[in-house]
N, C-alpha and C positions, 0 to 999 in steps of 0.2 A: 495861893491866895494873893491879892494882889494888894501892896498899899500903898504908900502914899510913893510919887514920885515921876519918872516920868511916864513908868506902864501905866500907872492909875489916870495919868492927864490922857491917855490916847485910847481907857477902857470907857472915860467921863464924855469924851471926845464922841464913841461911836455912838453911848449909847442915846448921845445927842443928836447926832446924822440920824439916828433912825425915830427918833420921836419927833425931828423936825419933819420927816418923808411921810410918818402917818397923819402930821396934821394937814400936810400939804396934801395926802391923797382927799380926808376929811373934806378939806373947803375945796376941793377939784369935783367930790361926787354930790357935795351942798348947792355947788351952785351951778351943777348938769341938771340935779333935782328942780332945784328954783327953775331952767330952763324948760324943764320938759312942763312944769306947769303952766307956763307962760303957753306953751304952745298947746295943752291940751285946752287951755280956755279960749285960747284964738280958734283949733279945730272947733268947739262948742258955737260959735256966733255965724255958724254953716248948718245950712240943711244936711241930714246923714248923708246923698247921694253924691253929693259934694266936697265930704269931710274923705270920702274914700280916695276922689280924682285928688286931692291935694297931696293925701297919705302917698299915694302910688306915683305924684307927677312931679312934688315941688322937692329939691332939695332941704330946706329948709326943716322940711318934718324926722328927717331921718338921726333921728334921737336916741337910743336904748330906754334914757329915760323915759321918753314921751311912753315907749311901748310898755313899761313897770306901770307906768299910770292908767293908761288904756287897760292894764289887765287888774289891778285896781277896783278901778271904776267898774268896771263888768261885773265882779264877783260881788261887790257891793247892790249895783242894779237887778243881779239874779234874785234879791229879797223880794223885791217888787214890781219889777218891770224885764221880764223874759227878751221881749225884743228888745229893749234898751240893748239889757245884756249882751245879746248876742252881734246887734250893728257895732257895739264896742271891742269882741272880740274879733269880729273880723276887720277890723281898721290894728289889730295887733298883730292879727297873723298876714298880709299884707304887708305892714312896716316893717316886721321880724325877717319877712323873705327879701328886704332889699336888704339888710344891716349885710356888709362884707367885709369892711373893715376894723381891723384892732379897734376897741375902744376905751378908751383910759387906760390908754398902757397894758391893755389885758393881752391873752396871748390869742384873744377872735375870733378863730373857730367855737372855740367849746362854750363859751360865753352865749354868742348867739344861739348855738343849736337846744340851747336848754332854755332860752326864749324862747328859739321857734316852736319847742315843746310843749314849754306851758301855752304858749297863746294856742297850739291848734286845742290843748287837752280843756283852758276853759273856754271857746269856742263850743265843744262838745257837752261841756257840762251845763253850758248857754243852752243849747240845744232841746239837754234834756231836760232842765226846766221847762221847756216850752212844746215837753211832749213830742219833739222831735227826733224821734230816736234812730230813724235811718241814717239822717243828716251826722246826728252824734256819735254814732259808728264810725263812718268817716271820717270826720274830725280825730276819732281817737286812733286811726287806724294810722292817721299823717303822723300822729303825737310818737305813736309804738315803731313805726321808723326811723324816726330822727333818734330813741334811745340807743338804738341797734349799735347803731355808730361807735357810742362809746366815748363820747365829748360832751358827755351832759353829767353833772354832778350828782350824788347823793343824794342831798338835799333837792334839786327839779327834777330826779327819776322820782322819786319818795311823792312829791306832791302830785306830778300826773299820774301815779297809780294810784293814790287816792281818789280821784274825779273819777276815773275810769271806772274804780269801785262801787260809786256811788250809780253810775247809770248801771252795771250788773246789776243792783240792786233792787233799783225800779224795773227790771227786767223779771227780775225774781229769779236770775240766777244766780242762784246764793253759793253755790261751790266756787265757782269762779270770783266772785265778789269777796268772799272770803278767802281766797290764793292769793291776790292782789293786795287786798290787805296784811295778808302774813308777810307779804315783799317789803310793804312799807315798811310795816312796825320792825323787823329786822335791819332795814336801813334805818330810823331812826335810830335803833340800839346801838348801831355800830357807830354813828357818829355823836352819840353821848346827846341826843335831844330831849330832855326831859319830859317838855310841855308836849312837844309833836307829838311822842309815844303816847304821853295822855292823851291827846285829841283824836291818833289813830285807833287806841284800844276802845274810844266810845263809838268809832265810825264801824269798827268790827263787832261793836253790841251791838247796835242797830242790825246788823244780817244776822246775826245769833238769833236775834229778837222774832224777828220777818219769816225767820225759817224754821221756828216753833223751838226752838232751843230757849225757852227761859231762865232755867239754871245757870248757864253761860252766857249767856246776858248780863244777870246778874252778877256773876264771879269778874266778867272782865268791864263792869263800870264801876265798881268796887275797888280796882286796880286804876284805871283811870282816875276817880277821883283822888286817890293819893298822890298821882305825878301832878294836878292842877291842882290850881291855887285860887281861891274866890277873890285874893287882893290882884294879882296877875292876870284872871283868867275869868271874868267874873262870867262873861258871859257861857262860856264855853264850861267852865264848871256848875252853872247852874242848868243849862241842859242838861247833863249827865247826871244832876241829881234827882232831876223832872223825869227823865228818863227812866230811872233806878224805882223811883216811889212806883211810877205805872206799870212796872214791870214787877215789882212786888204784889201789887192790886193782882194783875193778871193774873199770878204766879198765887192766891189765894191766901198770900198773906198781907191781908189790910191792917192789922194791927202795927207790924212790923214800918208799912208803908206810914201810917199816921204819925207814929215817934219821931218820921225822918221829916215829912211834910211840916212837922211842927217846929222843928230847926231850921225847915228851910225857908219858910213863908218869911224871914226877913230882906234873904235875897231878892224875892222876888219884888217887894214895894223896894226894895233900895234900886233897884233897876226903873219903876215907876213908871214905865211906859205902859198902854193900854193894852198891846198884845201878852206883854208876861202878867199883866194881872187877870186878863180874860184865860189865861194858860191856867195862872192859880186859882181861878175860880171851878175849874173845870176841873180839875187836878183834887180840887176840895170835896167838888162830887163824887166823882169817882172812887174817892178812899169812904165817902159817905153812902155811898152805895157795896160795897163791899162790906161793911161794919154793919151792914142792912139798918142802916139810921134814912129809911126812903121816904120822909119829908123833909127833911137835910137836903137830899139828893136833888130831888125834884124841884127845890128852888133854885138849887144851884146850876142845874141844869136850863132849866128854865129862862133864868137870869142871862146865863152865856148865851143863849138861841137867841133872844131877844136884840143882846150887845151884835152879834155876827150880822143877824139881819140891818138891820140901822148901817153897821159899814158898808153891807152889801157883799157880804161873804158867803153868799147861799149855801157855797158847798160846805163849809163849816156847820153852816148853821143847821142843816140839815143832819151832820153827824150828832151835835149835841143835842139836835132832837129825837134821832134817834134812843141816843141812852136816855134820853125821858121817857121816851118809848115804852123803854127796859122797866123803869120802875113802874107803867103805871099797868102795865103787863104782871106784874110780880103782885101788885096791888091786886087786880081782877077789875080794873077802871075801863071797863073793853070800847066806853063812848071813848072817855079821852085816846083813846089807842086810834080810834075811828077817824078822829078831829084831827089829831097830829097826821098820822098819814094820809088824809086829805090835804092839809097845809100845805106839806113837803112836797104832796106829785103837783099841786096847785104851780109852789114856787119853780120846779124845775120844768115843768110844760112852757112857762110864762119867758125862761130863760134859753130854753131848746141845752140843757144841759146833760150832757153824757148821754149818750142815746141807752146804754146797758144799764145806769144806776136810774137812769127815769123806767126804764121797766123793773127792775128792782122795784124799784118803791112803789108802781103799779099792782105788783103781786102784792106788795105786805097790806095797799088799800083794799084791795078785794079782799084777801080774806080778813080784814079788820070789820068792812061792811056786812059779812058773814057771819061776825065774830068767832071769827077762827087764827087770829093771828098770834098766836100761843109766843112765848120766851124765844122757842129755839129760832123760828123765823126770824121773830126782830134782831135777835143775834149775827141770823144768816147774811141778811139784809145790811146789818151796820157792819157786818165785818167787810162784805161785799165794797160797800163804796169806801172802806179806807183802804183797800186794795186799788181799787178803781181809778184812784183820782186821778193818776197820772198815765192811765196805762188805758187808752180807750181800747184799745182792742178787747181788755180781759171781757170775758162773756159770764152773765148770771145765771149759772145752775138753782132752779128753785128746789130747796132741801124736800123730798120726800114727806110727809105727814104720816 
């Protein structure tokens, strides 16, 4: 034990050296930070073709920060704007393959290579946003060799096997998608990440989900929600709880779903933006259509098709037409059934949208004009384009009668 004297002046001593070194690393990585913004707003006041020859020719760009922000910025842009996304990723993976030198004292190698990781892995997940999924292979294929190496940390092995998960996924192959995930979530465990493991365990419900496992779906968002936190995490736990309620609907218990929708629906207006409340509205159908409350449904339904069109969200707007579909089918409304899937192939002809969900929804108007287009079609039909969205290839098998 150490006290007063002069071990305790030279114990007061270090442990001053070393809280003076962290503050000095602090304002050394605040004001690289401050730096790389400066220069992502200077790359911004350039045409993209441009931003590249700079990234690749001028000294001046060659930042770590700049490329933290460039990847940033992408994963932000993949909400909305796929290309954005992806001209941003490739201006990181670019900057990443000149960085060669130490940066802030780090030891250089391993630092960058866990850059050049992420940026080719969201690159790839750029990609497959944007339905590129050859492209995205490749991207992830540069990503799974720079790990090899064995200079890339825990924490950026962990996040590029996530991305990489998520294009399995849109693949529909769910075995592999769920291996990569097992990798994550085991790296999270090991390095004590609470929140990650939560955010992992809902990315692994999602292929539980896709791959007809509803039980574990449910069991492992269940789990997730306990490691998130709605003060922390609001966004990221209230998907998982959006998630949980429609996986209960699916899973045929609506009651169970409603209890939770009815705690949740404060998240949702405390979020206030118009896509989580067209989420809630939809979200409010669907538990109302399970509880078979099907003029509940039908307005709500109804309501969201209308919101999706007006933004210009066809493809949306045609799924929520579809579960109106559903109810006016269940009803025996076989005009409105007629009306709706005239709408739908109207809007997607008008757009040259999907070439396999525009014949989809050719079959469900033919036999609506028949009046033959019974529950399980419209079912075939909606399950079809939410398979479809991303994945043109997939082909419509029209269900047998």
């Amino acid at each position: 034990m150490i006290g007063d004297g002069p071990g305790r002046d030279a114990y007061d001593e270090a442990i001053d050296r070393v809280y003076r070194s962290i503050l000095a690393r602090e304002a050394d990585v605040a004001r690289e930070r401050s730096r790389g913004r400066e220069l992502f707003e200077d790359l911004e006041r350039h045409p993209p073709a441009h931003r590249e020859l700079l990234v690749a020719n001028s000294l001046r760009f060659r930042s770590r920060a700049l490329g933290e922000i460039l990847l940033e910025q992408s994963h932000e842009a993949g909400f909305s704007d796929p290309v954005r996304a992806s001209q941003l990723a490739r201006l990181a993976v670019t900057l990443a393959g000149l960085l060669s030198e130490p940066i802030g004292g780090q030891p250089g190698e391993e630092g960058i290579d866990g850059l050049r990781a992420r940026a080719w892995a969201q690159l790839g997940n750029a990609q497959r946003i944007g339905c590129d999924f050859a492209g995205a292979e490749r991207a992830f294929e540069a990503a799974a060799g720079l790990l090899e190496g064995g200079r890339v940390s825990p924490l950026e092995t962990a996040r590029v096997l996530d991305l990489q998960a998520s294009l399995k996924r849109e693949q529909r192959r769910f075995d592999e998608a769920a291996a990569l995930m097992d990798r994550v979530i085991a790296l999270y465990r090991k390095v004590g990440q609470k929140v990650l493991l939560g955010r992992s365990l809902k990315q692994k419900s999602m292929i539980l989900g896709e791959s007809g496992d509803l039980e574990g779906e449910i069991a492992l968002l269940r789990r997730a929600l306990e490691l998130l936190s709605p003060e922390h995490e609001p966004r990221t736990f209230l998907a998982a709880r959006h998630n949980l309620i429609s996986a209960l609907c699916e899973a045929g218990r609506p009651r169970d779903a409603f209890a939770l929708l009815f705690h949740t629906r404060p998240l949702y207006l405390k979020q206030g933006d118009r896509m989580n409340l067209l989420r809630l509205r939809w979200l409010e159908g669907t538990v109302a259509l399970g509880l078979q409350r099907h003029e509940q449904a039908a307005v709500a339904f109804h309501e969201v098709r209308e919101a999706f069109l007006e933004l210009g969200l066809d493809y949306d707007a045609a799924l929520a037409a579809l579960d109106l579909t559903e109810v006016y089918a269940l009803q025996g409304r076989t005009a409105d059934v007629r009306r709706l899937a005239e709408e739908m192939l109207e809007v997607f002809q008008s757009r040259n949208i999907h070439r396999e969900a525009l014949g989809a929804l050719a079959v469900l108007q033919q036999a609506a004009r028949l009046e033959k287009a019974g529950l399980v079609l419209v079912r075939e039909v909606s399950g079809f384009l939410k398979k479809a969205r991303n994945r043109p290839d997939l082909r419509f098998d029209q269900p047998s009668s």
